[in-house]
C-alpha positions as CSV (number, residue, x, y, z in Angstrom):
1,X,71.9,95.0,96.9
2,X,71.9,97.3,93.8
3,X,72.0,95.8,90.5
4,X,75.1,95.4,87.9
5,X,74.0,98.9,85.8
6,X,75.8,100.6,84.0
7,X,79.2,99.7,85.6
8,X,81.5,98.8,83.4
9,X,83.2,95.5,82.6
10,X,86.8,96.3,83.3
11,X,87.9,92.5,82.7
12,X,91.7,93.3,84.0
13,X,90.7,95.0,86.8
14,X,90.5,93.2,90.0
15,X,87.4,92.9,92.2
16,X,89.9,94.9,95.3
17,X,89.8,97.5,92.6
18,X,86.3,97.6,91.6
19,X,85.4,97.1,95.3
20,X,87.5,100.8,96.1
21,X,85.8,102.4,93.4
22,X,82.2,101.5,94.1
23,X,82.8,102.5,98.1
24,X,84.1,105.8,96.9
25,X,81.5,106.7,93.9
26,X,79.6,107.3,97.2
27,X,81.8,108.6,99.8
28,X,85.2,110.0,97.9
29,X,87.0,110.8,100.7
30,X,87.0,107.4,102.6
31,X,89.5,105.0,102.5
32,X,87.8,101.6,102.7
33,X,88.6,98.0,104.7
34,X,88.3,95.6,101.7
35,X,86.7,92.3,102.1
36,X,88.1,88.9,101.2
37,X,87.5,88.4,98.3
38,X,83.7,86.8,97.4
39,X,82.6,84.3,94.5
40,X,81.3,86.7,91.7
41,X,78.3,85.3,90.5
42,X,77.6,84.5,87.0
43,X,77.3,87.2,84.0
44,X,79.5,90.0,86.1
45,X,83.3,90.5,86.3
46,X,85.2,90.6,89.7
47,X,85.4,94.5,89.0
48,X,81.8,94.7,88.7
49,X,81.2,92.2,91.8
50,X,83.3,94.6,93.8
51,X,81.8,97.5,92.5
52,X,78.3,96.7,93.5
53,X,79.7,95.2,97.1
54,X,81.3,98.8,97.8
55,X,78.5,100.5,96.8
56,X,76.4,98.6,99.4
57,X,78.7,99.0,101.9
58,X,79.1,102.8,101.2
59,X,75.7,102.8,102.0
60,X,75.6,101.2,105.3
């Protein structure tokens, strides 16, 4: 799992948001399936919970 970098807080975004735009900083043209929605653990925003999810699953 990569770890909360330099993504940013985004407070009102949601972590369905931040999940689409982690998937895509890797592969721009895909459209992903989002997960339900997973408990964001302490000291990160949903945003940035779904960020770093997308990104792994970009990666798979």
């Amino acid at each position: 799992m990569s770890v909360a970098k330099n993504i940013p807080r985004n407070a009102h975004k949601t972590f369905d948001e931040g999940y689409i735009d982690g998937y895509q900083s890797l592969r721009p043209d895909a459209v992903p399936t989002i997960p339900s929605f997973s408990k964001t653990p302490i000291g990160l925003t949903a945003y940035q919970w779904g960020f770093i999810i997308g990104e792994d699953d970009a990666r798979a």
